[in-house]
Residue frames relative to the residue before (quaternion, step in Angstrom):
aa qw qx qy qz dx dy dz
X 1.0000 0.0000 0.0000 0.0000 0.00 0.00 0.00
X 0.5203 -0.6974 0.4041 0.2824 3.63 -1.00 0.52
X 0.1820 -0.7432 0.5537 0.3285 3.75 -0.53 0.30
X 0.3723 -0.6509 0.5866 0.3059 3.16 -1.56 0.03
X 0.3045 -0.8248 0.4055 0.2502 3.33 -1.51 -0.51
X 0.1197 -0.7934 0.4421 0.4009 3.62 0.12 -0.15
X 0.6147 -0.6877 0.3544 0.1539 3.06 -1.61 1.12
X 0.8109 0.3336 -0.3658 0.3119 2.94 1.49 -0.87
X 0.7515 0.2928 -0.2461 0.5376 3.60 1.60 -0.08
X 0.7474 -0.5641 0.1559 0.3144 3.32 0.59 0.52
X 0.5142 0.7440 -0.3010 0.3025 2.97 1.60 -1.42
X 0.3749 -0.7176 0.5831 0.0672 3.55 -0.90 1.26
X 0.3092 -0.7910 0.5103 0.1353 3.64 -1.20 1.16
X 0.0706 0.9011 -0.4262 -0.0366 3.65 0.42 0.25
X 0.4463 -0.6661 0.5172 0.2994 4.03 -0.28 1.73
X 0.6958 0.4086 -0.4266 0.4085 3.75 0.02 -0.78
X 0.7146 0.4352 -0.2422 0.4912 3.75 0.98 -0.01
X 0.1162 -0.8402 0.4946 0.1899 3.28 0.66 -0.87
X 0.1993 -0.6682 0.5845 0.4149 3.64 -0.52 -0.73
X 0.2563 -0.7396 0.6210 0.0411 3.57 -1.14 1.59
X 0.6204 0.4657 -0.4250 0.4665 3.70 1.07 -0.02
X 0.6639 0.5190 -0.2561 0.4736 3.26 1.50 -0.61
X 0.5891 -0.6761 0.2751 0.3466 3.74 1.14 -0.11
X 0.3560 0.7527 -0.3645 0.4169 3.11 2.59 0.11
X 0.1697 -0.6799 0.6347 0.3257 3.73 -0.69 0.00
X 0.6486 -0.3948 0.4812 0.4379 3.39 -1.65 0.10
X 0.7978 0.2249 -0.2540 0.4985 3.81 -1.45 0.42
X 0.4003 0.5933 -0.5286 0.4564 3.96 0.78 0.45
X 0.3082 -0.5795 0.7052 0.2681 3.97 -1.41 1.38
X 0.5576 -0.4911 0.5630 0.3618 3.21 -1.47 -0.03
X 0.4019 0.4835 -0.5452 0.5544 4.05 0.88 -0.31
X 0.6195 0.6688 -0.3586 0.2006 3.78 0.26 -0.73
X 0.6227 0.7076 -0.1391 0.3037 2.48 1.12 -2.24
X 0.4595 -0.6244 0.4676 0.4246 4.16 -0.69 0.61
X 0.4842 -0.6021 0.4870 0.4072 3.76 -0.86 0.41
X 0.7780 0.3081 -0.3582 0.4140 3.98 0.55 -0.08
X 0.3152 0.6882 -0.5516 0.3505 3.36 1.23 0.93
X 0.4399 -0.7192 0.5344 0.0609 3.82 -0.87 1.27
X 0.3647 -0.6229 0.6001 0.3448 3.69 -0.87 0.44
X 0.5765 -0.6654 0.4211 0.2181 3.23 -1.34 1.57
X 0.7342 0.3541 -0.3273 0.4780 3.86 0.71 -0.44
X 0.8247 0.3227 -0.0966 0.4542 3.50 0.60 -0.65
X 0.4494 -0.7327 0.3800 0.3418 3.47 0.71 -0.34
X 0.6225 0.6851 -0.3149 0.2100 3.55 1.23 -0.58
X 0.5083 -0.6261 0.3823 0.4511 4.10 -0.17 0.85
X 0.6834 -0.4716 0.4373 0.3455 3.22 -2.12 0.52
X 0.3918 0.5722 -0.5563 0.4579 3.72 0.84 0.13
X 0.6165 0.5876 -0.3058 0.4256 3.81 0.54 -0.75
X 0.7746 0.4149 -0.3241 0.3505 3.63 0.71 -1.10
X 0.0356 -0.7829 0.6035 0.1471 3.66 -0.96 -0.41
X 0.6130 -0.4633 0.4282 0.4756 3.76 -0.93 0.99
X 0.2164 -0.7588 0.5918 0.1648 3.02 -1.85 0.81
């Protein structure tokens, strides 16, 4: 699966991980991902990220 990235702090999203603090399970695409789900380090929506 592809990760993604946010632009404004780098932090990488990665489906084979998901984000469990974030309510993502593991094996979730980011297309998946709810649309008011927040990058875990920074706060900034998935409108922010972009395939790495």
């Amino acid at each position: 699966m592809e990760k993604y990235v946010c632009t404004a702090c780098g932090y990488v999203y990665d489906p084979e991980l998901g984000d469990p603090d974030g309510g993502v399970a593991p094996g979730t695409a980011f297309a998946d991902i709810p649309d008011d789900w927040v990058c875990p380090l920074c706060g900034v929506g998935k409108d922010m990220f972009e395939l790495e």
